[in-house]
VOGU-3710 file (C-alpha; in Angstrom, 3 decimals, decimal comma):
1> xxxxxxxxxx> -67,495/80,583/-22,095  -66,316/80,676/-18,489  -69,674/80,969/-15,921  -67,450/82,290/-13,080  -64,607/84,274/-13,504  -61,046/84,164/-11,507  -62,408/87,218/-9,453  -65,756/85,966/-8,597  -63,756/82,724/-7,328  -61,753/85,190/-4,704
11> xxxxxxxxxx> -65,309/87,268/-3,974  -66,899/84,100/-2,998  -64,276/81,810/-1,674  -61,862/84,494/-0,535  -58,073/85,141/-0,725  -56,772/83,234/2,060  -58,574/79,766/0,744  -57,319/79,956/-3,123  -54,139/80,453/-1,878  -54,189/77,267/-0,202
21> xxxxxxxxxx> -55,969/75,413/-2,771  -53,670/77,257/-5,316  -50,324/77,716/-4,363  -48,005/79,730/-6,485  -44,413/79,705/-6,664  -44,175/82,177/-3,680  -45,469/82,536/-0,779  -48,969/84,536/-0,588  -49,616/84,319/-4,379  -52,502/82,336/-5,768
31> xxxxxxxxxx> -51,320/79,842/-8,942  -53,987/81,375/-11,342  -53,152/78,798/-13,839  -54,788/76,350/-12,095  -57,466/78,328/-10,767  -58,437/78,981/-14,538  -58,095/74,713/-15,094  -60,816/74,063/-12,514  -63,215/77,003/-14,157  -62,606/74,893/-17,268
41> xxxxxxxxxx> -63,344/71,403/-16,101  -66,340/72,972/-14,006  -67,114/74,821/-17,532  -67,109/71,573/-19,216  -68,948/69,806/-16,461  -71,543/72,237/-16,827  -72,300/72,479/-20,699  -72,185/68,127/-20,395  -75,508/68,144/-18,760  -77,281/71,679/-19,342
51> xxxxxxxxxx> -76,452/70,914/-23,473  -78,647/68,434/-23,657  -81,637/70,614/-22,978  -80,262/73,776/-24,303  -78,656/75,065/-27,273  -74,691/76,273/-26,348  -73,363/79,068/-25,502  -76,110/80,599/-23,140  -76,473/83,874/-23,410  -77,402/85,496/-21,468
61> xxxxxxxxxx> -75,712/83,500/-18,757  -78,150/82,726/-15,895  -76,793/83,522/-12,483  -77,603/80,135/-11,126  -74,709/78,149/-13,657  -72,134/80,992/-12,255  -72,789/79,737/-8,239  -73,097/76,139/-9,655  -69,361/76,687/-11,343  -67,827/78,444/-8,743
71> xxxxxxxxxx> -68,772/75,496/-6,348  -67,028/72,952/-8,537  -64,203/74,915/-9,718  -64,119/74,776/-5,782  -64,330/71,031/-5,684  -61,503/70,497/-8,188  -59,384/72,855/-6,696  -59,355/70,047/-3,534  -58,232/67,259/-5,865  -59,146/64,231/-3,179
81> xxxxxxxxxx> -58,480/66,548/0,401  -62,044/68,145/0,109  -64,038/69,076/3,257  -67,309/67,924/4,082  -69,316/71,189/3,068  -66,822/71,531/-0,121  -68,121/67,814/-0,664  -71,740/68,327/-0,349  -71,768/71,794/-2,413  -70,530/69,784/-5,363
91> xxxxxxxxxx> -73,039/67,149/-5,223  -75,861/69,411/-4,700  -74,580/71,167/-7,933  -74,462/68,004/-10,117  -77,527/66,787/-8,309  -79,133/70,312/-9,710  -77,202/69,975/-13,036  -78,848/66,361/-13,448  -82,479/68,153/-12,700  -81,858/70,758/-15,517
101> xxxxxxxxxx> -80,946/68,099/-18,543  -83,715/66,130/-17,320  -86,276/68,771/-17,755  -86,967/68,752/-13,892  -85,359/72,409/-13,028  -85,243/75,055/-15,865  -83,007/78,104/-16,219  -85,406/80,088/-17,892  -86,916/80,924/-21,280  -84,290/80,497/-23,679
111> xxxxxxxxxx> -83,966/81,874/-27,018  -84,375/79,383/-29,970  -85,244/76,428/-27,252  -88,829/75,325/-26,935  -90,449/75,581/-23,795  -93,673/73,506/-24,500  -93,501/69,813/-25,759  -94,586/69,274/-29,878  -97,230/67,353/-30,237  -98,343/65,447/-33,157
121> xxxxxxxxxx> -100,570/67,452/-35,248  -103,999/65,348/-36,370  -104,902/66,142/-39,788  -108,318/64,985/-41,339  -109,176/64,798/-45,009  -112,740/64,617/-46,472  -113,479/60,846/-47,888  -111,400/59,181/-45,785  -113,930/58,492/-42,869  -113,126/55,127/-40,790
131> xxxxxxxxxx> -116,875/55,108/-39,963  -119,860/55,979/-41,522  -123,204/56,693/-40,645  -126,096/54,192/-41,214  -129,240/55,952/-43,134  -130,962/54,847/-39,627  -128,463/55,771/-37,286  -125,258/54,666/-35,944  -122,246/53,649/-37,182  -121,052/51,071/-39,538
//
């Protein structure tokens, strides 16, 4: 399941940039191939850290994982020529993806995943005191 789609990449990251990042055979034309490859690795990226603390696929899909994707799709798109800001976006998103599997940040109630710890429940049977009361008080 793709968190960011090939059209919210050009709504947030515009035209101009893709085509740069992802060159197509001609001239003006964005390679959408490997836009589509960096979704997937950001994808992939994504569901590493968020399924240890939730059950995959989300639905619904919280808005938060679509900004986090787009920003590494970004990242990957710049292979080892990134800029600064490019740079920093992407560690702020693992930074926030390593906050969610930790328990730290949460996305939200999400069906079939518990939101409170279990705790161990303390049963006591009849007869099976550890201490007993003396006829004159206290325990024995």
């Amino acid at each position: 399941m793709a968190y960011v789609t090939f059209a919210d990449m050009i709504r947030r990251f515009g035209t101009t940039e893709l085509e740069q990042r992802a060159p197509g055979a001609e001239l003006g034309v964005i390679d959408v191939e490997r836009v589509q490859g960096a979704i997937g690795e950001a994808v992939a990226e994504i569901d590493g850290y968020v399924g240890t603390r939730y059950p995959l696929p989300l639905t619904p899909v919280p808005a938060l994982l679509g900004r986090l994707a787009g920003d590494i799709a970004r990242y990957r798109l710049y292979d080892d020529a990134s800029s600064e800001e490019v740079r920093k976006r992407y560690e702020d998103a693992v930074r926030l993806l390593r906050g969610i599997a930790d328990g730290q940040v949460s996305l939200g109630e999400r069906p079939g995943t518990p939101t409170t710890p279990h705790l161990a429940q303390v049963v006591q049977q009849p007869g099976n005191a550890l201490f007993k009361r003396r006829p004159g008080g206290g325990l024995r």
